[in-house]
N, C-alpha and C positions, 0 to 999 in steps of 0.2 A: 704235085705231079709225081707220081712213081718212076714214069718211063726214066732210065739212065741211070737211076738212083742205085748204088751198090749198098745189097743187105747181104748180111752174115745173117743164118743160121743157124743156132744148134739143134741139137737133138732130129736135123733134117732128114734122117733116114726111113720116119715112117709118120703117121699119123699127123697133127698138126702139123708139123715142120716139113711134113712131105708136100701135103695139101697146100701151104702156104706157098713153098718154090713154085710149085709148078702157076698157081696162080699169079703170082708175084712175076714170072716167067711173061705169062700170057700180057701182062701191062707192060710190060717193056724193063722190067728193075732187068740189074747183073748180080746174080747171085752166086756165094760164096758158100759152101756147104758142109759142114761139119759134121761128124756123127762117129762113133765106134765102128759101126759096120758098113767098111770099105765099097765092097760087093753092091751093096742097097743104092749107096749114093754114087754111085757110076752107072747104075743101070738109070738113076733118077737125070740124074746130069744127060744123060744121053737121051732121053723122053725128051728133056728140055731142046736139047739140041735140032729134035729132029723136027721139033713145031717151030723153028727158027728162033730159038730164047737162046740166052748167053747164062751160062753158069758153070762154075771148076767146083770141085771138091776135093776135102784133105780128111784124113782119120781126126779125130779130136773126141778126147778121153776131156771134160769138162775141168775133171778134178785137176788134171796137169796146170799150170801157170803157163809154163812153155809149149804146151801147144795151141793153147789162148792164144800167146802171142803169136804165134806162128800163123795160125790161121788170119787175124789181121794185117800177117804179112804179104799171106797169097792175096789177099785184099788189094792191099797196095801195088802191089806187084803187076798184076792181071788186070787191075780196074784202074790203079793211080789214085784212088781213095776210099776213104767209108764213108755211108752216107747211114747208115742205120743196124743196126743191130739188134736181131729174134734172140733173146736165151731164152730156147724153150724147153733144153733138156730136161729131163725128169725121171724121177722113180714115186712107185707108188705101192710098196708091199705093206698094205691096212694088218693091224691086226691086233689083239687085245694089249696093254700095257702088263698085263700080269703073265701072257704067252714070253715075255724075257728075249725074244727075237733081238739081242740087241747089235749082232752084226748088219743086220737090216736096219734098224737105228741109225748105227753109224753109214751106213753105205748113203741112205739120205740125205742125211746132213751134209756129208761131203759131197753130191750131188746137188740136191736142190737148192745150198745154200751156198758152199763154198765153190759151185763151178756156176753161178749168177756173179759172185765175187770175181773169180779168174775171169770172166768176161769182160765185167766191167772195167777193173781193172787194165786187161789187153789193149782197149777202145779208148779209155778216155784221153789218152796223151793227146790222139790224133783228133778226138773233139773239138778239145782245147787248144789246140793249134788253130784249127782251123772255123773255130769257133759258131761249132753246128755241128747236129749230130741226135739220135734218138735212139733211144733205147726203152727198145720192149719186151717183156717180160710173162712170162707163162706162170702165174700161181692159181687158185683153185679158189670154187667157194669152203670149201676146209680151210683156207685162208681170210674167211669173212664170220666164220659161223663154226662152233664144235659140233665138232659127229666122234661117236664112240668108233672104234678100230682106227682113228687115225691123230691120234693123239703128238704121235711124231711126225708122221706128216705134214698133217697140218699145222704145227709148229713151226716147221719149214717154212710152208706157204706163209704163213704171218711174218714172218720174215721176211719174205718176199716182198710184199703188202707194205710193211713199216719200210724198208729201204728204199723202196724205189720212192714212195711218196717224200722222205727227205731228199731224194736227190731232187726230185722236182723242184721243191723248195729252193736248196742251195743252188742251182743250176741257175732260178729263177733269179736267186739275191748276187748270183756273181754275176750274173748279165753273160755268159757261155750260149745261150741260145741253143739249148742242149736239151732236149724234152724229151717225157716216160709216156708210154703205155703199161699198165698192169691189164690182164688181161685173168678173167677168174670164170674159168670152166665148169659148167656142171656134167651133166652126162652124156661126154663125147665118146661117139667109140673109136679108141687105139689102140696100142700096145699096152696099156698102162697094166690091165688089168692080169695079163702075163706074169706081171713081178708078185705079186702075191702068195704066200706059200702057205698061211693061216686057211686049212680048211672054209674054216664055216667062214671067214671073210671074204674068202674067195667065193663062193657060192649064194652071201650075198651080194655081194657087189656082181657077180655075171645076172644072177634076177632083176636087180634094178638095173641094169644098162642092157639088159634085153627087153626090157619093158620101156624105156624112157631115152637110148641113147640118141644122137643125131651124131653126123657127120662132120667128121672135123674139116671139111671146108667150111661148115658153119664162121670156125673161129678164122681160117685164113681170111672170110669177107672180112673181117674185122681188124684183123691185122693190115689191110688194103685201107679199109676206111682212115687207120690211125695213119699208114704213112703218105695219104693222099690229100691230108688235111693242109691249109697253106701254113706257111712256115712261121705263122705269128701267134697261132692257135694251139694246144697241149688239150686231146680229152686223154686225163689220164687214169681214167679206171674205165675199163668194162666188163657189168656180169653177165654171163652169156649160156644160155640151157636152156634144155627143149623147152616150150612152147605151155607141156602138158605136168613137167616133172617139177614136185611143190618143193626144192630143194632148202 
């Protein structure tokens, strides 16, 4: 059952994480809303609002530690607990490994990898307390498969990939009753393709997701499906892209 259920969010200011609130909204969850820009998720919060859904939002910079925590604090605070957790922030500036882009490098890593960490992190005391709890997670098929320009990226994503599927495990051998969703996107259309500064990656990545993308409510049905599953059940991989695109 979703209805009641309190999920956090990140990266909820636009794209999947937009898509997902508001659906996640429409089933009854109380949603918790994190993202950089302020502005975006108060006007989202307030959509939510006015279709009779319950959800608060805070700024949350992934890479902070303390604002991880923070945000599981309005959790607690506004709902009285956590029942589940979206990290679905991300960056995605593709682009060759000899273009040396390596402040984009690093800006990934500290995103896709170390603000999955600040999450987890944030979340798990209250898991483990309470012994229950899910956590899902936004990596890519870049995360399943190599594609040329995304070399650090999708290095990220596998890291994605390898840690959630150990927590599974450990979650499963300590008995926490704690379960993952990985979730691996092909070609959604969001913000993603924004971050990109490599010309000719950028031009092709806008050809193929003008030819092939779908709607990232695709991935919130999906997101619904994992936290709607009963509580003795874990599917914890999903690949998910159009229909037509051979990725």
């Amino acid at each position: 059952m979703i209805k009641d259920k309190v999920v956090i969010i990140t990266g909820a200011s636009s794209g999947i994480g937009e898509a997902t609130a508001k659906l996640l909204a429409e089933k009854g969850a109380k949603l918790v809303l994190g993202a950089r820009r302020t502005d975006k998720l108060e006007q989202i919060v307030a959509e939510i609002a006015a279709k009779g859904g319950e959800a608060v939002s805070q700024t949350l910079d992934v890479t902070d530690p303390a604002q991880n925590a923070a945000i599981v604090a309005l959790a607690k605070e506004r709902f009285g607990r956590v029942d589940a957790i979206f990290l679905n922030a991300g960056l995605m500036p593709s682009s060759p490994v000899s273009a040396l882009k390596t402040d984009e490098w690093k800006q990934m890593v500290d995103v896709n990898i170390s603000g999955v960490l600040n999450g987890v992190a944030a979340v798990m005391p209250e898991f483990l307390a309470q012994k229950s709890g899910h956590i899902l997670a936004t990596s890519s098929v870049a995360g399943l498969k190599a594609y040329p320009n995304a070399a650090v990226y999708g290095g990220t994503k596998w890291f994605v990939r390898e840690f959630m599927e150990v927590l599974r495990m450990e979650s499963a051998m300590e008995q926490t009753n704690i379960r993952t969703a990985t979730i691996y996107p092909a070609a959604i259309n969001t913000e993603l393709l924004n971050t990109i500064s490599d010309k000719a990656a950028a031009e092709a990545m806008q050809g193929l997701y003008a030819t092939y993308g779908i709607a990232p409510e695709r991935i919130a049905d999906v997101v619904a499906y994992a936290l709607d599953l009963p509580a003795d059940t874990t599917v914890s991989e999903f690949t998910v892209g159009p229909a037509n695109q051979p990725w």
